[in-house]
C-alpha positions as CSV (number, residue, x, y, z in Angstrom):
1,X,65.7,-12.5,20.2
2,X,62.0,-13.2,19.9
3,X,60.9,-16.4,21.6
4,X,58.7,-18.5,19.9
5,X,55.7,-18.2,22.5
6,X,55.7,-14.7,21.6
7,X,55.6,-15.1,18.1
8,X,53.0,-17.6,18.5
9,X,51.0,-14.9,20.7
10,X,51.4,-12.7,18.1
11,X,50.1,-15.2,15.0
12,X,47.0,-16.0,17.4
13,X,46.1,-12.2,17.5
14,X,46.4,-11.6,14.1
15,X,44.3,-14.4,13.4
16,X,41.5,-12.9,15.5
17,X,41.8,-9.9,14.4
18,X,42.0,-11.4,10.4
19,X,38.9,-13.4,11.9
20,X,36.9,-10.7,13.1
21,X,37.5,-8.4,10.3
22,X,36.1,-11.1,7.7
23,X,33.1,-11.6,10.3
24,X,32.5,-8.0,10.1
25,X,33.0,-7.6,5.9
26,X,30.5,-10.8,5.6
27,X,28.2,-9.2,8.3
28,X,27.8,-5.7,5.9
29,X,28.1,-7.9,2.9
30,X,24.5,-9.9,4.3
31,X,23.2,-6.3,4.9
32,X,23.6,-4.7,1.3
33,X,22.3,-7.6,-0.2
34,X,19.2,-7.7,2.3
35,X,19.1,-3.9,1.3
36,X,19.1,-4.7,-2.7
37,X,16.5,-7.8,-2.3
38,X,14.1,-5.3,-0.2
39,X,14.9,-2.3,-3.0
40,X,14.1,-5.2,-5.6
41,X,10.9,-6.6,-3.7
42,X,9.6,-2.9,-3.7
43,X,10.4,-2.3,-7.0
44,X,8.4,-5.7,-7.7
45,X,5.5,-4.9,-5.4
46,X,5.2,-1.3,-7.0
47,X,5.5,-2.3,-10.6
48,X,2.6,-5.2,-9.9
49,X,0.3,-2.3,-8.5
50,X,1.5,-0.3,-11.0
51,X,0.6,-2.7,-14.1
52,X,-2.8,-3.4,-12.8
53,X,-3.5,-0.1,-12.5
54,X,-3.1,1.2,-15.7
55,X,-4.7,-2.5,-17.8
56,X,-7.5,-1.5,-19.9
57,X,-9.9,-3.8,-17.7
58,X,-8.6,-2.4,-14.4
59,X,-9.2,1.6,-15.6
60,X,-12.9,0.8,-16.8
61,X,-13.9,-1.1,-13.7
62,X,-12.2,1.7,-11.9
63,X,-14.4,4.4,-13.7
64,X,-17.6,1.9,-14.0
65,X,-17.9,2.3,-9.8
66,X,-17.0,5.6,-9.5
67,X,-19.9,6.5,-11.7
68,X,-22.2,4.6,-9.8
69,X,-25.0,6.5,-8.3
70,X,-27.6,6.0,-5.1
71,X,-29.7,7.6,-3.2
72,X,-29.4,5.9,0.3
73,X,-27.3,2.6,1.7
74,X,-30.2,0.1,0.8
75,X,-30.3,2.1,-2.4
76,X,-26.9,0.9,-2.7
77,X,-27.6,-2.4,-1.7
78,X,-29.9,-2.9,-4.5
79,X,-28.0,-2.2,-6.8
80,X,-24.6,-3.1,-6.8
81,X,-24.9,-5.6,-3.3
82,X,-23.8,-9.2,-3.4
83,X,-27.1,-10.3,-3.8
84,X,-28.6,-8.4,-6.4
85,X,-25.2,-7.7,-8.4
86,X,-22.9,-9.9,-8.6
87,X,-20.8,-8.6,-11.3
88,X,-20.7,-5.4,-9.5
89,X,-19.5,-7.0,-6.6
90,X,-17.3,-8.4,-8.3
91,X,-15.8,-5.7,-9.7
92,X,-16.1,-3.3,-6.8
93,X,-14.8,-5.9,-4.5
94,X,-11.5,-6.1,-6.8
95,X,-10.9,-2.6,-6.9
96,X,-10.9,-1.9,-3.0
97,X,-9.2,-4.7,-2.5
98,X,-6.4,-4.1,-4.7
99,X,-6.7,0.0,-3.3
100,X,-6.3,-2.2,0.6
101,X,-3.2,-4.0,-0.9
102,X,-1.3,-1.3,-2.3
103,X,-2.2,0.7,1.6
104,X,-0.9,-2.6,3.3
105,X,2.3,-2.3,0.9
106,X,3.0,1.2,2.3
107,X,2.5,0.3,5.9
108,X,4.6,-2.3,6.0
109,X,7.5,-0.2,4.1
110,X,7.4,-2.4,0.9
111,X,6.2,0.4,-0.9
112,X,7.4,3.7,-0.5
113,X,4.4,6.4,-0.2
114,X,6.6,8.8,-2.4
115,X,7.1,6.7,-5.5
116,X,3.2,6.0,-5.3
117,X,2.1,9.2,-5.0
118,X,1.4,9.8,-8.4
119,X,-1.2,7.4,-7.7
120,X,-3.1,9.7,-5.9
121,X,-6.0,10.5,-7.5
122,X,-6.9,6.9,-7.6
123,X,-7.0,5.6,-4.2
124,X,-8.4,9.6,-3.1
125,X,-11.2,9.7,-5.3
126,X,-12.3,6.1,-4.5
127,X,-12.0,6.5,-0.8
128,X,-14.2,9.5,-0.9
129,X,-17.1,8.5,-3.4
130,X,-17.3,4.9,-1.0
131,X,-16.3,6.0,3.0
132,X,-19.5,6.1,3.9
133,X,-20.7,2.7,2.3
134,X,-17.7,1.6,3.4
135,X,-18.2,2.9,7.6
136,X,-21.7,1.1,7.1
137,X,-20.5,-2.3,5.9
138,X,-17.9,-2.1,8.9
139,X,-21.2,-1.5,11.3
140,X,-23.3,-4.1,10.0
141,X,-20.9,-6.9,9.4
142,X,-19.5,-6.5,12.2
143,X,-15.9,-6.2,10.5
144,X,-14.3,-2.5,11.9
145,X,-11.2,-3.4,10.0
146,X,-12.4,-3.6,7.2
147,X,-10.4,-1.8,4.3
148,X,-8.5,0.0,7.0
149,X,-5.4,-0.1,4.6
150,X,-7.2,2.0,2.3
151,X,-8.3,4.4,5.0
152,X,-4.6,4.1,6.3
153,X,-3.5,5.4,2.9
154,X,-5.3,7.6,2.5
155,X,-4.4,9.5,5.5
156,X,-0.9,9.4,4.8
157,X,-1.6,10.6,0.9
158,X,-3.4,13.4,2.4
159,X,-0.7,14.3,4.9
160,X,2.0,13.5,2.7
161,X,0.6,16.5,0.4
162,X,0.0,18.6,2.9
163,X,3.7,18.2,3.9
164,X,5.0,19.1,0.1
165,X,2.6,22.0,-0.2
166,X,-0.2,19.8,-2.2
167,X,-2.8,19.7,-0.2
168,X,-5.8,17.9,-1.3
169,X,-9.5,18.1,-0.6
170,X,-12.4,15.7,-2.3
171,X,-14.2,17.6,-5.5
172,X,-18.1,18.3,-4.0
173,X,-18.6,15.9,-7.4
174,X,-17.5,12.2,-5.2
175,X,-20.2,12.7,-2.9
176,X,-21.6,9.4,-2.0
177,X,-25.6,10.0,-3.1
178,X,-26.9,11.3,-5.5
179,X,-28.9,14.5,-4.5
180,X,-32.4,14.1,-4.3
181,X,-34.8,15.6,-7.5
């Protein structure tokens, strides 16, 4: 006959064991819906970029500086600067800086460098027409991180096509200054 220490033994362990495996099923539980809210929260940060990008505003400030033409950095300054142009600061300054966001994005792993490379040409052609204005700003304010998102991007776009057999190299067009007359 089965004593009643032994039975009680036996509740206790199954108890544990119901115990742990509900700890366990909650634990995974937790983990797929941290999974969703982080496929969600990428879905959200890509469709933000995404919208901006393609707003009638966003594309003609995005063409306006990408036609802009100099011969030299003070050149530059001149016209489109801070202190001259302050419109095209503006407008320049929200461009990069929505360019740095969407590089921060795929650094951090909230954006996925795949489902934004369609996106290419946009961050590629930008980065190419301004790196130099951009590597002088970073000497003379003093600010070596600036837009290194950007430049972070970038890099991976340009590795990632190299990887998938698209590799990509900046039309002799997106030179920064205009060649002299």
């Amino acid at each position: 006959m089965i004593e009643i220490s032994t039975i009680r033994d036996l509740v206790t362990i199954f108890g544990v064991i119901a115990g742990f495996s509900y700890y366990v099923l909650t634990v995974r539980n937790a983990q797929r819906n941290q999974q969703q809210q982080l496929e969600a929260r990428k879905a959200q940060f890509f469709s933000q970029i995404y919208s901006w990008f393609i707003q009638t505003e966003s594309l003609v400030e995005y063409m306006e500086i990408l036609n802009w033409e100099w011969t030299d950095y003070d050149d530059f300054e001149k016209k489109y600067g801070s202190d001259n142009n302050l419109r095209g600061y503006a407008v320049r300054t929200r461009v990069w800086s929505t360019i740095d966001m969407l590089g921060k994005y795929v650094r951090d792993g909230l954006v996925d460098l795949d489902l934004i490379y369609p996106m290419i040409y946009i961050t590629l052609f930008q980065w190419f027409k301004w790196k130099d204005v951009i590597e002088e700003q970073r000497k003379r304010y003093y600010t070596p991180l600036y837009l290194e998102n950007w430049e972070y991007l970038v890099n991976e776009f340009i590795k990632y096509g190299e990887k998938i057999g698209y590799p990509w190299t900046p039309p002799a067009t997106l030179s920064r200054y205009v060649p002299d007359q």
